[in-house]
N, C-alpha and C positions, 0 to 999 in steps of 0.2 A: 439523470446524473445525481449521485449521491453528494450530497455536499457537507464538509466539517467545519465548524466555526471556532474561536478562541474561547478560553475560558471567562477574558473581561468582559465577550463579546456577548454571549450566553446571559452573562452576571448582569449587565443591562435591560438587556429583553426580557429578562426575570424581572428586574426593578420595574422598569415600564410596564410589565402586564402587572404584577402583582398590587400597584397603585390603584387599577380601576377592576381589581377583584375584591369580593369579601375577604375578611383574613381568614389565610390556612388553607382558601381553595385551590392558588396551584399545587402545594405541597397533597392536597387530597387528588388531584388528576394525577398525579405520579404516581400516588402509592393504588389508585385502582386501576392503572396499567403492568403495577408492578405484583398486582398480586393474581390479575389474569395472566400472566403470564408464568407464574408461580405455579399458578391452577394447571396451565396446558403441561406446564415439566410434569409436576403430580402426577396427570391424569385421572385420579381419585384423593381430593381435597380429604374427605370425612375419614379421620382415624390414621392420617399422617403425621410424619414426627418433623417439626421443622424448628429450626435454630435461626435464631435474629444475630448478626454478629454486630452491634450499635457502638458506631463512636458517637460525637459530640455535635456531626453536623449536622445538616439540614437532609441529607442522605441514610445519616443514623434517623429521622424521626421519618421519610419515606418508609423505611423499613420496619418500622414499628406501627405505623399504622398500616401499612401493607399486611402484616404478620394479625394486627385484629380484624382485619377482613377476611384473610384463614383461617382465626381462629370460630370467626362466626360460623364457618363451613366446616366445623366439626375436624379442624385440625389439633393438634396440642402443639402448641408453642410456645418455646421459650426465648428469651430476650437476653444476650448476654453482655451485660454496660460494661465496655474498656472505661468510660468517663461518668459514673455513677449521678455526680455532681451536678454532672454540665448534659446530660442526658434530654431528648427534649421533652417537656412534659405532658403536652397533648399527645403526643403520639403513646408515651407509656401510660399515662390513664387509659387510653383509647383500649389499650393490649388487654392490661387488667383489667378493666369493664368484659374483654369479650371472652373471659378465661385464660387468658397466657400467663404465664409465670415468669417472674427476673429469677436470672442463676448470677452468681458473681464469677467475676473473671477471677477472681484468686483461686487458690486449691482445685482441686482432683475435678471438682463439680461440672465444670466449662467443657469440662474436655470430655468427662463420661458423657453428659448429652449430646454434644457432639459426635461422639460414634457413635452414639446410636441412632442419628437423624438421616431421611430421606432427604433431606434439601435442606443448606445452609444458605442464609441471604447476607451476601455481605455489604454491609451497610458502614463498612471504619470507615473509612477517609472517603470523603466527597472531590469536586473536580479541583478546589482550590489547595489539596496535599501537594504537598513537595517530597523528594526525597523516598526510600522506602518504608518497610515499615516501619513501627518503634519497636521499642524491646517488649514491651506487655503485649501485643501483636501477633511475636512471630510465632509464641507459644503455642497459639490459638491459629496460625498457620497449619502450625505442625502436626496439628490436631485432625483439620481439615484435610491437610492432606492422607493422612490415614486411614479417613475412614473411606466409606464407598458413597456419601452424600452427593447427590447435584449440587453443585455450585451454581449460583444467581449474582450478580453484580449489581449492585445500585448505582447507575450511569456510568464505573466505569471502577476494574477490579481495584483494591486498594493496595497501594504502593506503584502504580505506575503514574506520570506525567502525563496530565491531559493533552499537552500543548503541544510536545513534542514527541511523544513515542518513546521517551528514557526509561529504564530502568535502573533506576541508581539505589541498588540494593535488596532487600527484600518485597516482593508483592506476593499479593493470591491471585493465584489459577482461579476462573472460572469457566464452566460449563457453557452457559449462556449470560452475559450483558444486556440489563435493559438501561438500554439511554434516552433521557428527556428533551423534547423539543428540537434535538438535532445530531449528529453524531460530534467528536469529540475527534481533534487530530489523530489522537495515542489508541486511537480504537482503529483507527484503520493504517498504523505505522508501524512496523518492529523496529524495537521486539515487542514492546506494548500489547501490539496484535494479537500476539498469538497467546496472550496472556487471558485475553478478554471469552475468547469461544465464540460461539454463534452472538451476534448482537441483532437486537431487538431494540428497535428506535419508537419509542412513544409518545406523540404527537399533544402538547399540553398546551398550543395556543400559542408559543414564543412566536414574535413578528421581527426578523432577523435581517435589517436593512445594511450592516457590514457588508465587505465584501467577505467570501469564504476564504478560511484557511488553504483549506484542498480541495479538489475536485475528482471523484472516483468514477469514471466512464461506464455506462453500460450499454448494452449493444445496440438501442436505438440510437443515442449518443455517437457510437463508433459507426453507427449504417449511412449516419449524415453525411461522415466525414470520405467514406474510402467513395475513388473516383470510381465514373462507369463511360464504357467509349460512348460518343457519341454514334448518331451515321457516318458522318465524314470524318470518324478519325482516323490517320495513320500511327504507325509507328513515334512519328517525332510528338506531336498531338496528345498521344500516351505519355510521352515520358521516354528519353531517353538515360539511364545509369550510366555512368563513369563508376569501375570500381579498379582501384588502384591497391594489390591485395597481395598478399601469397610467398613465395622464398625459396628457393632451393630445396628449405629444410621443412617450409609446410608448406605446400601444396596446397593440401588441401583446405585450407582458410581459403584460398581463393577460389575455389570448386563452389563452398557453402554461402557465402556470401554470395557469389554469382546466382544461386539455387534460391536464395532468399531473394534476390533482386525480381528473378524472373518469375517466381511464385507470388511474388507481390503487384503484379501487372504490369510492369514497366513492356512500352514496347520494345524496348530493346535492351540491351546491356554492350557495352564496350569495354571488354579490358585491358587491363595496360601490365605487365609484371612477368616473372621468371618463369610463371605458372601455366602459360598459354596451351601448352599442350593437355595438361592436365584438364583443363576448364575445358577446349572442344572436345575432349573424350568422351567427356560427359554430358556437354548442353553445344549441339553443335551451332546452333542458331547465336551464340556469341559470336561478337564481334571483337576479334582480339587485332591487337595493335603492338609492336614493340619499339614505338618511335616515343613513349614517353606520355604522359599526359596533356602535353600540348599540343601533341601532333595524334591525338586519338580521334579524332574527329567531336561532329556537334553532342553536347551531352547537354541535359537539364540540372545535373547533377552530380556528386563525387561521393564516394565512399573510399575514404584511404586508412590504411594502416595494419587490419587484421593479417596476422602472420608476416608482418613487412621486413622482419627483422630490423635491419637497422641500415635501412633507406633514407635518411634523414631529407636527402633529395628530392626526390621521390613525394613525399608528405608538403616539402616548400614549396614545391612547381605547383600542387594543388591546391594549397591555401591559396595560392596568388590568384586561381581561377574567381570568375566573378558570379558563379552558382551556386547554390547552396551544398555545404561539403558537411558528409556526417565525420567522424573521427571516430576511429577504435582503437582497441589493444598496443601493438606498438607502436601507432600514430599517436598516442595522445604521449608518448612519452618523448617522441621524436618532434612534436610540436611545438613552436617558439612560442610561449606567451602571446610575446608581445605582438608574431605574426597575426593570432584566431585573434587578439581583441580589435587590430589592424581593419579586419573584414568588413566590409563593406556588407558582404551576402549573410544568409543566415547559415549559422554553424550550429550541428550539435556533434555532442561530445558524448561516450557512452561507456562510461569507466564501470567498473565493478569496483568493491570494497575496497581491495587494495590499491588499485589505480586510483582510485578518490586520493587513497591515504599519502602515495607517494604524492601527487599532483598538491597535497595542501601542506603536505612536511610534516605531517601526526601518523600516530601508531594506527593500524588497520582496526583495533577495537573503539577508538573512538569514534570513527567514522559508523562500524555498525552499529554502537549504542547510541549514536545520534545523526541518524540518519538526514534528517530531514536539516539541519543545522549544515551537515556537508553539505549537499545539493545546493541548498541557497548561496552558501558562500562560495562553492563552483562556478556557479552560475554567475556570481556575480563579479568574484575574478576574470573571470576568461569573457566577457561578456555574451556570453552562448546561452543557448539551451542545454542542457546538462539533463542525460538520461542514467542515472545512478541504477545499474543492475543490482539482484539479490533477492531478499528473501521478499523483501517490497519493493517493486521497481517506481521510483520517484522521477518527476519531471520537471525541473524548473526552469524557469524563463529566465534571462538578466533583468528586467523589468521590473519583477519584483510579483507578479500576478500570482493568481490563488495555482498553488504546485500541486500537479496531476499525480495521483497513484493509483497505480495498477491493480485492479482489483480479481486479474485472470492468472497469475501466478502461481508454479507450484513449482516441487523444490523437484523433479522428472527434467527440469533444464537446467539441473546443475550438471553437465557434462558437457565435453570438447567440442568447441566448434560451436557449440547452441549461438553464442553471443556474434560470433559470425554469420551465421543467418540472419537474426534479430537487422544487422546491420546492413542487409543487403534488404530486406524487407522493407525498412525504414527510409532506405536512400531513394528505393522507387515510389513510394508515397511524395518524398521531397520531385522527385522529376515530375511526378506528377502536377505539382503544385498545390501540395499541401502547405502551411505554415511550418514552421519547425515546431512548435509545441504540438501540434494537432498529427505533424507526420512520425514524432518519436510517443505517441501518445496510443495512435492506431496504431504502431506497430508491437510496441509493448501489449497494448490486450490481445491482438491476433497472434501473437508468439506466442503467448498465455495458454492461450484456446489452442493453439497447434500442440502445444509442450504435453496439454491434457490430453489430446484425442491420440496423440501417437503412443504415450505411454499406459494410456487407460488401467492403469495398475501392475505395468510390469514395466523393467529397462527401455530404454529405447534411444536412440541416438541420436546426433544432431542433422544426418542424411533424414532419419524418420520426422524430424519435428518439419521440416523443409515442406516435407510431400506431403504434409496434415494443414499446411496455409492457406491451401484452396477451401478444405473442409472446413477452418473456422472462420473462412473467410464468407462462406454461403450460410455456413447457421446465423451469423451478424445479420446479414441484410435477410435472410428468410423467417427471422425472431419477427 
């Protein structure tokens, strides 16, 4: 499990190590992670052209002595001070001692070695920036972006929010991210994310007794979690779904949830809705019902609302149930408040962007530029677990604990129906007797993994993402 800490949290464990090191030795375990790492973009150090982009912090002087560890390996490099002033001054003797040269940020100069460099290291703003860039910054963006250099990040691109994955105005793109002693919220949130590139975590001794910010799953992690029958299991033993789904006018929502239920391993599925026909056309081994949710026989579980139109019914007879109920699409719109905080059982809720946005009474871009600020306070609202679909699928608890993200995501499940699967996948993990964090958790990375192998570089739909759960359900546990 990857895990990201806060920025204060970081800034401690900095304090505390750096008390019983000599001075200058962490900031030297950063910059010689950051400059083999420098070395592998390169591939050949001796007679490359690399550019320091150095602000004032402790990130600018990583980069600078990073940059005279290059420069010993027969690179030429130059140092470009935003903060001439306030520059650190070990690390620019260091430069100078090993041949690098300062360019100033003013005039034409900045910006000609900039195109003409293989690899720019961007060293402005360290984890404690706020806001985007500044004005003397963007020029030097601009530059950046022009030319054809690798981008390198010093712990984390400048102008993005360590904490929370914001974007409030200008940052820089990079290539690749090297981050010290732990990852950083904003390196695994968007938009942040997709700011950073490949990330590159370099291990400088921080001893990190906080709890984490986040938690990113990986397939050992996800192989703990998904159930396996025993000998004496039957059908009920598995997991029984309740999926209360579907409409006159879609159908098929209740087809793909059903698909995602039963791809998920539930031993059975029961469903209840206008859809009945459509759902045994296709999976005859449901169990359909049209007496209603209450009269659907024993379930472990409920999944209501995808394609429900406007069942509001339908969604309250389920909340009342005493098992764990996911909520989708039109359920979560059709959903009383005051019903889901009511619950006794565990609920999760699984809005996308805009469902976040109606559900909190803010415009649908707030909610994408700050992702991680919506979920919590979903979460905290509705007292659920909250699965925030999109470009990062997020997980938080009511509780307050370190909020899961999806690390299997790609943008091949932006299409119809996907989010109904997700939610029949996820409801049979809950029958099964998963937690609700650990069952909307496994099912976000298995829908991840599915979204990938169906579309492997071309369209594919949300029937193909269904039939790929078994396949990323066997790479998990065969990893």
């Amino acid at each position: 499990m990857r895990t990201a800490y806060s920025v204060e949290t970081v800034r401690a464990a900095e304090r505390e190590l750096m008390a019983r090191l000599p001075e200058g030795a962490l900031m030297q375990r950063a910059a010689a992670g950051l400059a083999a790492a420098c070395a592998d973009v390169l591939g050949r150090v001796y007679g490359s052209r690399v550019v320091l982009l150095v602000g004032s912090g402790d990130n600018g002087g990583d980069a600078l002595y990073a940059g005279a560890r290059l420069a010993r390996r027969g690179a030429g490099v130059s140092a470009v001070l935003l903060a001439p002033e306030r520059a650190h001054g070990g690390g620019l003797a260091a430069l100078r001692r090993a041949g690098g040269r300062v360019v100033g940020a003013d005039g034409g100069g900045a910006e000609a070695v900039v195109g003409r460099a293989d690899l720019v290291v961007d060293g402005i703003v360290g984890i404690g920036g706020t806001g985007g860039l500044r004005p003397d910054a963007v020029q030097l963006a601009d530059a950046v972006e022009r030319s054809r250099a690798v981008v390198v990040a010093v712990d984390l691109p400048s102008g993005v929010d360590a904490d929370t994955g914001e974007v409030r105005g200008r940052a820089l793109r990079a290539d690749l991210t090297v981050t010290f002693g732990t990852h950083k919220p904003g390196l695994l949130v968007d938009p942040a994310r997709e700011y950073a590139g490949s990330v590159r975590l370099v291990d400088i001794g921080l001893e990190l007794s906080a709890s984490a910010e986040l938690e990113a799953l990986q397939h050992a992690d996800v192989a703990r979690m998904l159930p396996v029958p025993a000998a004496e299991s039957d059908k009920y033993r598995r997991g029984v779904v309740g999926i209360a789904a579907g409409s006159a006018r879609y159908p098929g929502a209740a087809v793909l949830a059903v698909a995602g239920a039963l791809r998920g391993g539930a031993g059975a599925v029961r469903y209840v809705g206008p859809a009945g026909q459509a759902v045994i056309a296709r999976f005859p081994e449901t169990l359909v019902s049209d007496g209603g949710p209450k009269h659907a026989g024993r379930v472990q579980s409920w999944v209501v609302g995808p394609g429900a139109g406007d069942d509001a019914a339908t969604v309250a007879e389920v909340l009342a149930a005493e098992v764990p109920v996911l909520i989708d699409a039109d359920g979560l719109r059709l959903a009383e408040a005051s019903a889901v905080r009511a619950r006794r059982a565990p609920t999760v809720m699984t809005p996308h962007a805009g469902e976040a946005a109606a559900l909190l009474g803010v415009e649908r871009e707030e909610v994408e530029g700050g992702r991680l600020a919506a979920v919590r306070e979903l979460a905290g609202r509705y007292g659920a677990t909250v699965l925030l679909k999109g470009s990062t699928t997020l997980i938080a608890s009511a509780g307050g604990a370190a909020v899961r993200v999806n690390p299997t995501g790609t943008s091949w499940l932006a299409t119809a129906g996907s989010g109904d699967v997700l939610s029949g996948l996820a409801g049979s993990l809950l029958a099964a007797g998963l937690s609700a964090v650990d069952a909307a958790s496994a099912a976000a990375y298995l829908h991840g993994l599915a979204g990938r192998f169906a579309a492997d570089g071309a369209p594919a739909g949300a029937h193909d993402v269904a039939e790929e759960i078994a396949g990323a359900w066997r790479s998990v546990v065969r990893a």
